[in-house]
C-alpha positions, 0 to 999 in steps of 0.5 A, spaced: 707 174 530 707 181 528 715 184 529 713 188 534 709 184 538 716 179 539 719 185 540 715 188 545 714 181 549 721 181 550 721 187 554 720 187 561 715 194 561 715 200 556 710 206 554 707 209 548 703 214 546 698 214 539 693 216 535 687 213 538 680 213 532 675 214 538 677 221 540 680 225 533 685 229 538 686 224 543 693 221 545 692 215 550 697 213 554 698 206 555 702 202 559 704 195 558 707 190 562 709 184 560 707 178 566 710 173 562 712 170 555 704 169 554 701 174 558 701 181 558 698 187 561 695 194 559 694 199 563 691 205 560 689 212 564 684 217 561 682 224 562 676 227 564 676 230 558 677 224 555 671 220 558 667 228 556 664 225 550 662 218 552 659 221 558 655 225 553 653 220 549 651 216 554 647 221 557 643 223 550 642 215 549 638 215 555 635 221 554 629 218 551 627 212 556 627 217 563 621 218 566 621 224 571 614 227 574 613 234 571 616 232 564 614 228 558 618 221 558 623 223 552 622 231 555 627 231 561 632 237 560 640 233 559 642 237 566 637 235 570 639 227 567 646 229 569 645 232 576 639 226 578 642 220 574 650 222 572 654 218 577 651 212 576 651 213 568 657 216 568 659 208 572 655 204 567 658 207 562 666 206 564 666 198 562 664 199 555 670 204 555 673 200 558 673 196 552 673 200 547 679 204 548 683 197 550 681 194 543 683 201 540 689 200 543 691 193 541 689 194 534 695 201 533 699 197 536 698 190 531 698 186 538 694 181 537 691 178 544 689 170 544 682 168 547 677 174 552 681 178 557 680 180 564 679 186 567 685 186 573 683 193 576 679 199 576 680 206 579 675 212 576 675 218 581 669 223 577 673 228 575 680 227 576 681 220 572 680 213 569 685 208 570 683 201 568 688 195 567 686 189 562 691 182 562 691 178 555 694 172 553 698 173 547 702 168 542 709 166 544 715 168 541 716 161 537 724 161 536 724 156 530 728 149 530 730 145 524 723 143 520 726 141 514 729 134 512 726 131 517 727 123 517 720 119 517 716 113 515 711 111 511 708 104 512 706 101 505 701 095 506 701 090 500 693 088 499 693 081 499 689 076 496 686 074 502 685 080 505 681 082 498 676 075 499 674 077 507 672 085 503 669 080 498 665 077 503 663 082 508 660 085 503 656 078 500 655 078 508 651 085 508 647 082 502 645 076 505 638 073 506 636 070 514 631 065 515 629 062 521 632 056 523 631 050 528 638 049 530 644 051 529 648 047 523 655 050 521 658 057 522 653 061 517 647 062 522 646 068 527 644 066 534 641 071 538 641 071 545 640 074 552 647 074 556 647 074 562 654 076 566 656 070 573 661 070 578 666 065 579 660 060 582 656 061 577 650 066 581 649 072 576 652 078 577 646 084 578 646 089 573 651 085 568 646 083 563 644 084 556 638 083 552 638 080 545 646 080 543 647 077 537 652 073 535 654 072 527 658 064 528 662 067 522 664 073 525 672 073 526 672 076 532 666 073 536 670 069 542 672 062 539 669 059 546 663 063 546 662 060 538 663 053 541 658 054 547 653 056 540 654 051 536 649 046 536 645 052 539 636 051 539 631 056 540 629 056 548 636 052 550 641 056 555 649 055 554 655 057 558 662 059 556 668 062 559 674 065 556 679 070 558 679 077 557 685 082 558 684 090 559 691 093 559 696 089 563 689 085 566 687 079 565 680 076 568 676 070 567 670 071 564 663 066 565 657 067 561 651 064 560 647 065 554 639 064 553 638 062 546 631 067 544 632 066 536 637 062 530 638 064 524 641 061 517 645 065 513 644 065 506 650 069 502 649 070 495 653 067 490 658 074 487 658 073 480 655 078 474 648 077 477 650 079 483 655 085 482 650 089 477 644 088 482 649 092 487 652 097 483 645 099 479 648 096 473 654 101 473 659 094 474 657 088 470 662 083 471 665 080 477 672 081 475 671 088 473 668 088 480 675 085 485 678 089 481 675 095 482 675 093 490 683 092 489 684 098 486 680 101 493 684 098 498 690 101 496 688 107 495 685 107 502 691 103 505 695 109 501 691 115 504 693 110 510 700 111 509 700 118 507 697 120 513 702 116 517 707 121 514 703 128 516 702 125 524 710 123 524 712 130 521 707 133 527 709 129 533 716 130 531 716 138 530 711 138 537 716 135 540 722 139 538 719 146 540 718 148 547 715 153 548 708 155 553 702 155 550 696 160 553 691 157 557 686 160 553 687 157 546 687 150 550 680 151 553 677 154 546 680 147 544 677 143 549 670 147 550 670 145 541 672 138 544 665 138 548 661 142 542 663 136 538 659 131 542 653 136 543 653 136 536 653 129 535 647 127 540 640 128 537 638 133 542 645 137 542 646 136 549 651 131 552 649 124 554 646 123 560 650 122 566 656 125 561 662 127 566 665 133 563 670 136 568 673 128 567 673 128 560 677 136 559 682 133 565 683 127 561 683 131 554 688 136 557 694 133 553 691 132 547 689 140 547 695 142 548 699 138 543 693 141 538 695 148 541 702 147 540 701 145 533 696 151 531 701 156 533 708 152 531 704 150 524 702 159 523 709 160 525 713 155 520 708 158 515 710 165 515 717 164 515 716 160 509 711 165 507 706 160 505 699 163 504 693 162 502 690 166 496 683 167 494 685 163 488 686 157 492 679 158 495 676 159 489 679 152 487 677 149 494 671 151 493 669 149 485 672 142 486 667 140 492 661 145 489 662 139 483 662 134 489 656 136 493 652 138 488 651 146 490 653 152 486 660 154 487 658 162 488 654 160 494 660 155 496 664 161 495 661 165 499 661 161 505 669 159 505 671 167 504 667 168 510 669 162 514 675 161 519 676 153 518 677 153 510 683 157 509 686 154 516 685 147 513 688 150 506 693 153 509 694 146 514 695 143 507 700 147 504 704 147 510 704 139 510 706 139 502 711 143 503 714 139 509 714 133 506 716 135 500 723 137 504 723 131 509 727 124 508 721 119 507 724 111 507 718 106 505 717 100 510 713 094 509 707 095 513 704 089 517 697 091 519 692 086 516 686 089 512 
């Protein structure tokens, strides 16, 4: 927050008179009110001379569209306009006013409003005066806690040999072969099946069925009850199986029946030199060299992992050492992004059907708050550190991924320079680079199976 803004918040009320570029001459009055640490007012009183020229302006930009009997349209004498239609003009006009000088008045004073404002009140006596007054949501006063040598963890996890064979096999499974079968003969078959949902005395529950579930007998996660029930699985046949499911501190008993339609063997290719070049397009030809690499991935990604780790406990951890309010406008801006999101991701850019968004911003109030939070507290930490992006570093962003999508770096260039997000995320960056390189990170082992 600029100087001024933190020292005007802090004031109960205060005047000021300035330079307004609307008017050459003109010196408006402003008035603001401070409501709270995020909520301020400004109340602004123009004179009649001072509406004079957007009144004109307004006349002589109406000028050409009034039709009067008598007069060619676009021929109506300005006094006749002003004696017929000037009240009511003179009305249409006050918002745009309103507006104007309201915005003038924010940018002399370097006050930085968060989000829309509202008008609040409105007074205009023709002839006398224009007195209005706007209420705005502004950036708290972040008063900045300890931030550096922060104590945090960073889970490192030892790929393992067992956890390299079932990558191995998974992708052995995504190039394997199926084969209609008669019957299920071991794990590597898949049975697909109509799953019907019973009650406790064995009557289906109405609307609890599913059509052509598939079931892979080597998936590790499939049920061990439900992969018993199939494993002698024919075309045709029906199945029962039940097993417990918990949800959160609940546990119940579910009983399915499962109507066998299709069964399928599995047949995986054997991972040897054949396999790997076809998979790779010849860019790797040998096994070894492929386990190697696939190693060499895992631990890249379970080091991103860890990294990532460290970057949302260093935020958790500021978030939670700094109180301070957070304007209501910047959490709905943040929630309304949170449903634009999921309308992007539909084909139609409309929310699913049946989606209950008054639910979905109640339950994801918290998230856009702490989110909030971290915006305003990552802005604060950067200007006390002076941390800034330069047109240097877009340059740099915009060269290495011009390089990795293939587009040319002017036209990239162009778009990050006039992109919010860019230099927000290259700021965000810098900010988290330098936390860390200020905290005290300790290594523990993690135990997450990969």
């Amino acid at each position: 927050m600029d100087d001024n803004s933190e020292r005007f918040s802090k004031l109960p009320i205060f005047s000021l008179r300035c330079k307004t570029n609307l008017l050459k001459d003109d010196v408006l009055e402003v008035n603001i009110n401070t409501i709270s640490e995020i909520q301020q007012e400004a109340e602004i009183s123009l004179s009649p001379e001072e509406l004079q020229p957007h009144f004109e302006k307004a006349y002589t930009q109406l000028q050409p569209k009034i039709e009067i009997k008598g007069f060619r349209k676009g021929k109506v004498p300005l006094g006749m306009i002003k004696k017929m239609y000037g009240e009511a003009i003179e009305h249409d006009t006050l918002d745009q006013v309103a507006n104007d000088y309201y915005h003038q008045a924010m940018t002399e004073k370097n006050i930085s409003p968060i989000g829309q404002p509202s008008m609040v009140d409105m007074e205009f006596k023709r002839g006398e005066h224009f007195r209005f007054k706007i209420k705005y949501e502004v950036r708290p006063v972040i008063e900045l806690k300890q931030y550096k040598g922060l104590a945090v963890a960073r889970p490192v996890h030892i790929v393992t040999d067992d956890e390299l064979e079932g990558e191995l096999q998974h992708i052995l499974r995504l190039n394997s072969v199926t084969t209609s079968a008669e019957r299920v003969a071991d794990e590597n078959y898949i049975v697909t099946a109509d799953v019907q949902e019973l009650d406790e005395a064995g009557t289906p529950i109405i609307g609890k069925k599913t059509k052509d579930g598939r079931f892979f007998l080597t998936d590790e996660t499939l049920a061990p009850e439900i992969k018993k029930a199939l494993s002698s699985a024919e075309p045709g046949q029906e199945y029962r199986a039940q097993f417990a499911s918990k949800h959160e501190a609940h546990t119940h008993t579910v009983y399915l029946m499962l109507k066998v339609t299709k069964v399928e063997h599995v047949a995986t290719p054997e991972f040897n030199d054949e396999f790997v070049k076809k998979i790779t397009k010849g860019k790797v030809t040998n096994a070894e060299e492929f386990k190697k690499s696939m190693r060499d991935d895992l631990e890249r990604f379970w080091k991103e992992q860890g990294e990532k780790k460290v970057s949302e406990a260093i935020v958790s951890e500021l978030v939670r050492m700094h109180e301070f309010p957070i304007p209501e406008s910047l959490v709905n801006g943040l929630l309304d992004s949170y449903v634009e999101d999921i309308k992007n991701k539909s084909r139609d850019k409309k929310l699913p059907k049946g989606f209950d968004e008054a639910k979905f911003r109640e339950e994801s109030h918290a998230m856009a708050v702490f989110q909030g939070k971290w915006m305003l507290l990552k802005n604060r930490i950067a200007e006390e550190e002076n941390i800034t992006v330069t047109d240097d570093d877009i340059s740099s962003a915009a060269e290495q991924e011009a390089t990795r999508i293939g587009l040319p770096k002017k036209r990239l260039l162009e778009y990050y320079k006039n992109s919010g997000v860019v230099p927000d995320r290259l700021l965000s960056d810098k900010l988290m680079i330098f936390l860390k390189s200020n905290a005290i990170i300790t290594d523990q082992p993690d135990e997450t199976k990969g």
